[in-house]
N, C-alpha and C positions, 0 to 999 in steps of 0.2 A: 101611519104611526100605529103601533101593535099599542092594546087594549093595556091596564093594569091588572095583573092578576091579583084576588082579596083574600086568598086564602092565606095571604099571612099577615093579614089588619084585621082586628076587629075593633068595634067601637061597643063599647059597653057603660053602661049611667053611673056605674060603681066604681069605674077607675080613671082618673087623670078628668073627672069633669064630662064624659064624655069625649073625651079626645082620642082620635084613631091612635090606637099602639099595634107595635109589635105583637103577633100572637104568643101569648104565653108570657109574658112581661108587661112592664108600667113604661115601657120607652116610645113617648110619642112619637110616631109620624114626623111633625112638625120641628122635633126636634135635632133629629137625625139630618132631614131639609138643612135645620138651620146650620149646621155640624159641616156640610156641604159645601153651604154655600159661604161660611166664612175659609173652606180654606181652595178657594178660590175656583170653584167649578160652576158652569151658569145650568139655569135651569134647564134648558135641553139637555145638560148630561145627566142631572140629574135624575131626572125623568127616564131614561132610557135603562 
């Protein structure tokens, strides 16, 4: 399985709580996941 590249997550204390975002925006990680996986894709896809 290939590695996640970070160069476009960071996690910073100042925005979203510390929650991983998009670089350059407030769009969690977590969110996008969840955006995923309601419209029907499983976690191996997502992940790839």
């Amino acid at each position: 399985m290939q590695l996640v590249s970070r160069e476009h997550i960071e996690i910073s204390s100042d925005v979203r709580s510390g929650k991983p975002c998009i670089v350059n925006t407030r769009i969690a990680v977590e969110n996008v996941a969840v955006m995923y996986l309601k419209l029907g894709y499983s976690l191996l896809e997502i992940s790839w």
